[in-house]
Backbone as JSON Lines, residues from 0, in Angstrom:
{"i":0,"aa":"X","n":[9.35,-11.84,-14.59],"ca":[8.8,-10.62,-14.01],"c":[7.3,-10.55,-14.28]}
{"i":1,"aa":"X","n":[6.59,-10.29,-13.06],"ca":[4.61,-10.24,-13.35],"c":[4.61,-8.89,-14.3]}
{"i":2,"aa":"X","n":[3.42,-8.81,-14.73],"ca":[2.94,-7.7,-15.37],"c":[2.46,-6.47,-14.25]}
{"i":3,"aa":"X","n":[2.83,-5.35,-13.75],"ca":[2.33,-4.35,-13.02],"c":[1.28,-4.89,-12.68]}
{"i":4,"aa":"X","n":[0.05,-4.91,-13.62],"ca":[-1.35,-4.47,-13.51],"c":[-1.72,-5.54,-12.53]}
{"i":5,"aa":"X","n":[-0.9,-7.08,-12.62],"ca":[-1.24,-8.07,-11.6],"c":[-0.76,-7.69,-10.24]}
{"i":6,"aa":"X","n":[0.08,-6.82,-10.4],"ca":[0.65,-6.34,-8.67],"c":[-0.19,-5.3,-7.99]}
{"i":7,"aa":"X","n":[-0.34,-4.78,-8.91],"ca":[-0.81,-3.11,-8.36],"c":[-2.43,-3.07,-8.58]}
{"i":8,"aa":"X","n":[-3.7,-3.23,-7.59],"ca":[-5.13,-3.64,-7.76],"c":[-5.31,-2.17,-8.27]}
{"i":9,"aa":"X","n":[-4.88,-1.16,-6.58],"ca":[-5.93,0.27,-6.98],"c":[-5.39,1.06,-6.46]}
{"i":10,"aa":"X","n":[-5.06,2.13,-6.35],"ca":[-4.73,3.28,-5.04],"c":[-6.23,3.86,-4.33]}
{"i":11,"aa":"X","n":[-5.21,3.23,-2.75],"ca":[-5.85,3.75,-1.72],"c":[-6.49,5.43,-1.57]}
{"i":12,"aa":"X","n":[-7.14,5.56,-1.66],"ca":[-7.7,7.25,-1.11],"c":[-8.37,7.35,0.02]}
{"i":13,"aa":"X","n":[-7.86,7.47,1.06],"ca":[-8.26,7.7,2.33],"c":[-7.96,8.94,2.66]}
{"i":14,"aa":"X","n":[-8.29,9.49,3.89],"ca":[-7.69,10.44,4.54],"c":[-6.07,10.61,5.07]}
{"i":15,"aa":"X","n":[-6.01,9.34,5.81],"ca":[-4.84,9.02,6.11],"c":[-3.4,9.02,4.54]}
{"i":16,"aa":"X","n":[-4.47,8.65,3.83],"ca":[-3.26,7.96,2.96],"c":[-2.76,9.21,2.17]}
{"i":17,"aa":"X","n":[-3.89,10.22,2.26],"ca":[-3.8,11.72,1.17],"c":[-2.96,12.26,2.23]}
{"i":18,"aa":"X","n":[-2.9,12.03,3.75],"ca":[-1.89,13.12,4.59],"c":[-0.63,12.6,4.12]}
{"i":19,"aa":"X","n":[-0.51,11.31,4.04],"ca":[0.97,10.66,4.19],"c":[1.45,11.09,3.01]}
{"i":20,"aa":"X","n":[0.5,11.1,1.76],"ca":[1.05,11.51,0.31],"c":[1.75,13.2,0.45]}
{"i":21,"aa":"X","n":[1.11,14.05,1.31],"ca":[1.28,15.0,1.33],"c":[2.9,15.33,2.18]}
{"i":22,"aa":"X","n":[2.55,14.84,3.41],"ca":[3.64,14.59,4.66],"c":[5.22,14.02,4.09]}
{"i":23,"aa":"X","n":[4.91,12.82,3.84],"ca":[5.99,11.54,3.71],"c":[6.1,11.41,1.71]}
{"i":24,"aa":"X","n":[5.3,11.94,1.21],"ca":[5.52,11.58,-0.15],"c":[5.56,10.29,-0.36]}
{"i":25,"aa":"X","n":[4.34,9.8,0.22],"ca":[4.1,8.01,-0.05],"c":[2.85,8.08,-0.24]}
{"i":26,"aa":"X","n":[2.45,6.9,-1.52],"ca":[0.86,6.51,-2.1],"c":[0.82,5.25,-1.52]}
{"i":27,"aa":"X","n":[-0.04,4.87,-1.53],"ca":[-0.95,3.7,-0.77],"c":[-1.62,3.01,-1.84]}
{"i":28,"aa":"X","n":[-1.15,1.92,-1.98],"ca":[-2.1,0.94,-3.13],"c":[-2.86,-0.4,-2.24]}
{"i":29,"aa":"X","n":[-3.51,-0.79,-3.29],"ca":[-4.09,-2.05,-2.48],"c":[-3.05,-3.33,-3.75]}
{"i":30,"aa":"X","n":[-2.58,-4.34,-3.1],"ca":[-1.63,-5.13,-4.12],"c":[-2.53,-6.29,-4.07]}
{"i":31,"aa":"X","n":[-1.91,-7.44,-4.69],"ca":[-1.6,-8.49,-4.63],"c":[-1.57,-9.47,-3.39]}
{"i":32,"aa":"X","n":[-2.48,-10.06,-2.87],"ca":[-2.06,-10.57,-1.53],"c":[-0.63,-11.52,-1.72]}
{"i":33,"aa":"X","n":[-0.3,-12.25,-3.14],"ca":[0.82,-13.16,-2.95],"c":[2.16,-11.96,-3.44]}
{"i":34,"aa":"X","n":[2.17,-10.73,-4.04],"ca":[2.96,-9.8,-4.31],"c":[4.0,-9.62,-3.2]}
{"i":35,"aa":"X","n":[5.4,-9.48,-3.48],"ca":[6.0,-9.45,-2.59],"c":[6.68,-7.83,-2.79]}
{"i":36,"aa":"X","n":[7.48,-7.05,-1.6],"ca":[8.0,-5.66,-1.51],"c":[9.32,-5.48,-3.0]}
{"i":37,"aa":"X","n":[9.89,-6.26,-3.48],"ca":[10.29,-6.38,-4.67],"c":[9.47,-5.79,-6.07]}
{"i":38,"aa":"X","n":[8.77,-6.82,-5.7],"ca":[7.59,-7.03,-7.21],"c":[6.88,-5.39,-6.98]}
{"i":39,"aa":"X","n":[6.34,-5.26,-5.62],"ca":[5.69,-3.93,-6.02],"c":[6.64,-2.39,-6.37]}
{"i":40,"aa":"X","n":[7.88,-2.83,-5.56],"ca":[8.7,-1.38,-6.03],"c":[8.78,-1.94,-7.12]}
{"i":41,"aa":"X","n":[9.24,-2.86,-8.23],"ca":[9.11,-2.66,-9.98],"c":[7.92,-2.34,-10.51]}
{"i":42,"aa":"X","n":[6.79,-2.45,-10.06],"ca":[5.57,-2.2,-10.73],"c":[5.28,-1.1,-10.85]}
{"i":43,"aa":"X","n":[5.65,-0.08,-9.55],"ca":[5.72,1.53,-9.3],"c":[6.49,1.66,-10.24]}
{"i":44,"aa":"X","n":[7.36,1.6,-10.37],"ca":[9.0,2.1,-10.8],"c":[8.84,2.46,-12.62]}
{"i":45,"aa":"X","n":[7.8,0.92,-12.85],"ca":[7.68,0.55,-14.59],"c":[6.24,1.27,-14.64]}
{"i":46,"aa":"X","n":[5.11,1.75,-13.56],"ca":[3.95,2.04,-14.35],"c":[4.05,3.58,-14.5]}
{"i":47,"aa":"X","n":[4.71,4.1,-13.24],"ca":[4.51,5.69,-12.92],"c":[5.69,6.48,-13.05]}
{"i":48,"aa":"X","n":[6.82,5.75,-13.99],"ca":[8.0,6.06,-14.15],"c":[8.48,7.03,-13.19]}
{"i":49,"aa":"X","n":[9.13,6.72,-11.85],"ca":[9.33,7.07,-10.96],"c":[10.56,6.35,-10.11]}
{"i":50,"aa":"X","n":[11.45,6.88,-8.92],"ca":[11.95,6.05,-8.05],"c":[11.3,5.99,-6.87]}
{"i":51,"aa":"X","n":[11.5,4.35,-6.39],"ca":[11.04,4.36,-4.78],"c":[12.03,4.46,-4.19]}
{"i":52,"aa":"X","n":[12.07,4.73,-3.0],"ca":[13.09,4.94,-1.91],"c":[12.36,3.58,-0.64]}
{"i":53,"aa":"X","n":[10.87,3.37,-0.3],"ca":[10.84,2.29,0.28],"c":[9.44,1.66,0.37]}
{"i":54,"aa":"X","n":[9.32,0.5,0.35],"ca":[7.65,0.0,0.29],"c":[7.96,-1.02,1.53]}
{"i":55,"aa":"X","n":[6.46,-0.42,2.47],"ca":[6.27,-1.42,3.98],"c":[4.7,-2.11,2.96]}
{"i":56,"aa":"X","n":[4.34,-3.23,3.7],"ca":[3.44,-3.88,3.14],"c":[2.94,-4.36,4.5]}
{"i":57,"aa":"X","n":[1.4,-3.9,4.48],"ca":[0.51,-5.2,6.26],"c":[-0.25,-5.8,4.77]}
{"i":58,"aa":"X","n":[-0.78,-6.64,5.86],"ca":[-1.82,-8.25,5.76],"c":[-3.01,-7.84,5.98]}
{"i":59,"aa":"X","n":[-4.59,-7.78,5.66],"ca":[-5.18,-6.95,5.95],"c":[-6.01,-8.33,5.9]}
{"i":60,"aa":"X","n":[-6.36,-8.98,7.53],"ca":[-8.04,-9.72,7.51],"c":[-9.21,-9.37,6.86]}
{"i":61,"aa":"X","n":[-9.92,-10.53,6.19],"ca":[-11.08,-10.15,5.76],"c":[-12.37,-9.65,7.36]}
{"i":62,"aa":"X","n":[-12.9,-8.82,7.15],"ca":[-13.98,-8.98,8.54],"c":[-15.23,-9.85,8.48]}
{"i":63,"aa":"X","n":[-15.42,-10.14,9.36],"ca":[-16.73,-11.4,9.52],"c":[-18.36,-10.14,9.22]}
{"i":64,"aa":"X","n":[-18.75,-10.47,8.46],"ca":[-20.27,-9.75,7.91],"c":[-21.27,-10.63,7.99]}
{"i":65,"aa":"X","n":[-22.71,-10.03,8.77],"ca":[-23.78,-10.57,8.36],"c":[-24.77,-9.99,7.42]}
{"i":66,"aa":"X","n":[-25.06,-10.79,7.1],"ca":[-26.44,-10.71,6.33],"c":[-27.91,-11.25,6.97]}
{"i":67,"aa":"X","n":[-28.3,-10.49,7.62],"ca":[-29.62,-11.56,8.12],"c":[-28.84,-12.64,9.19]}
{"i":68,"aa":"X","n":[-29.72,-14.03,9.32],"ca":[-28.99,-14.69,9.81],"c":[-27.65,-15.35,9.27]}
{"i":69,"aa":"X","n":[-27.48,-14.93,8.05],"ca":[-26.05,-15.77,7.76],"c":[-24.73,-15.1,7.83]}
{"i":70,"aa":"X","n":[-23.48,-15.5,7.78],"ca":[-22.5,-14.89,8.27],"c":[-21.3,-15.19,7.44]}
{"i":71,"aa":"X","n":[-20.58,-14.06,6.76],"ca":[-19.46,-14.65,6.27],"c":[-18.26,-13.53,6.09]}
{"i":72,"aa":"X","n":[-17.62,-13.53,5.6],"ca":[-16.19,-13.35,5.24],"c":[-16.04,-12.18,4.23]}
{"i":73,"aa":"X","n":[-15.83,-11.32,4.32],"ca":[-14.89,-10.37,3.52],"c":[-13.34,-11.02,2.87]}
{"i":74,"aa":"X","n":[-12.94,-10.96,1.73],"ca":[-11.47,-11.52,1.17],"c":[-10.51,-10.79,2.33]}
{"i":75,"aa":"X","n":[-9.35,-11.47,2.48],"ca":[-8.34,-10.77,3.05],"c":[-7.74,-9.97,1.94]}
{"i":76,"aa":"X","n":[-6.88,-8.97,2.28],"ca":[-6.08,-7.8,1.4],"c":[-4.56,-7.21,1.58]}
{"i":77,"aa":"X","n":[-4.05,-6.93,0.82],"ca":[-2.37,-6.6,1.14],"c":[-2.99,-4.99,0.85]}
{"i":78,"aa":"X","n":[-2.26,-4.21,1.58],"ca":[-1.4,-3.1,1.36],"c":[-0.67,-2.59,1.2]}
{"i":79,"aa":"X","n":[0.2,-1.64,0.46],"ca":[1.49,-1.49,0.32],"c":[1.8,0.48,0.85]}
{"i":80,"aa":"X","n":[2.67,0.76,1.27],"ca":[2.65,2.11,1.47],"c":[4.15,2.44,0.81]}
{"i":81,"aa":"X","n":[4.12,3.27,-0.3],"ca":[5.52,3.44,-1.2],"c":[5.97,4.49,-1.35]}
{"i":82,"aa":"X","n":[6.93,4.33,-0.71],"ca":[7.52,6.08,0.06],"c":[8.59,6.46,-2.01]}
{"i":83,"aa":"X","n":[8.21,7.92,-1.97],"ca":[9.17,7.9,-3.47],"c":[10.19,8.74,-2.45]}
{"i":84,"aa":"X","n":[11.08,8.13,-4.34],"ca":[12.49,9.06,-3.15],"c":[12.51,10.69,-4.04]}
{"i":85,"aa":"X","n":[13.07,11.8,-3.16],"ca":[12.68,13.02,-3.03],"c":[12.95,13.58,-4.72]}
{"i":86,"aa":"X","n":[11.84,14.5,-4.92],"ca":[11.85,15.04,-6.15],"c":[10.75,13.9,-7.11]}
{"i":87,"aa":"X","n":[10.23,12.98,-7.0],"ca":[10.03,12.2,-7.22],"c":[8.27,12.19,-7.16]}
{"i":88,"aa":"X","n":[7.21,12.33,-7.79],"ca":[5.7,12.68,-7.09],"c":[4.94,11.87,-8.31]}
{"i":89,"aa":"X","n":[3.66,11.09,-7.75],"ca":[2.48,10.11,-8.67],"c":[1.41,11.14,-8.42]}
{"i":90,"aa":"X","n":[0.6,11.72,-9.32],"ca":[-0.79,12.64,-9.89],"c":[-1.84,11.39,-9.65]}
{"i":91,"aa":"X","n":[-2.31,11.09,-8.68],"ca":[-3.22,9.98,-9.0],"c":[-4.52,10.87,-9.4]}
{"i":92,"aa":"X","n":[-4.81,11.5,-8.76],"ca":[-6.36,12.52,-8.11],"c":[-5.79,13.49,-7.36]}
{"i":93,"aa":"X","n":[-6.05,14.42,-8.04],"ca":[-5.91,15.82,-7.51],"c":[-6.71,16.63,-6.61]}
{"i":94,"aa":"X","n":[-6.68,17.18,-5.96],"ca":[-7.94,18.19,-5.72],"c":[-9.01,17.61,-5.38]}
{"i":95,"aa":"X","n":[-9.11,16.21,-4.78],"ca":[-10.67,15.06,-4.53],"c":[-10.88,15.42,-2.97]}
């Protein structure tokens, strides 16, 4: 079993992601690109002592950036969106 901290980078704070927390009772992390939907429901489960009910995960391209004339690459990124199951709530940031 990985250690959480290698699965789980950061939580997302977007707009989107604070409605869905609100709406759907799901947080948004940024993972692990090799992390699989397993590994991250234990990492939730063991850091924020909590149950999940379900984690979807996209693939997130790096985007092409310039600098001047040169041109390169942003890292690619996983996302995870981790629905808890009801009664169930993560305090990341309150009130931001």
């Amino acid at each position: 079993m990985r250690d959480p901290r290698t699965v789980l980078l950061r939580p997302l704070m977007t707009e989107k992601s604070m409605q869905q927390k609100e709406d759907l009772n799901a947080v948004t992390f940024q993972v692990a690109v090799d992390a699989n939907k397993v590994e991250i429901r234990q990492a939730v489960e063991r850091v924020f002592n909590v149950k999940v009910a379900d984690v979807r995960t996209q693939s997130r391209e790096g985007k092409w950036k310039r600098m001047g004339r040169f041109e390169g690459r942003r890292s690619s990124w996983k996302k995870a969106v981790v629905t808890l199951a009801p009664g169930h709530k993560i305090e990341l940031v309150e009130g931001v």
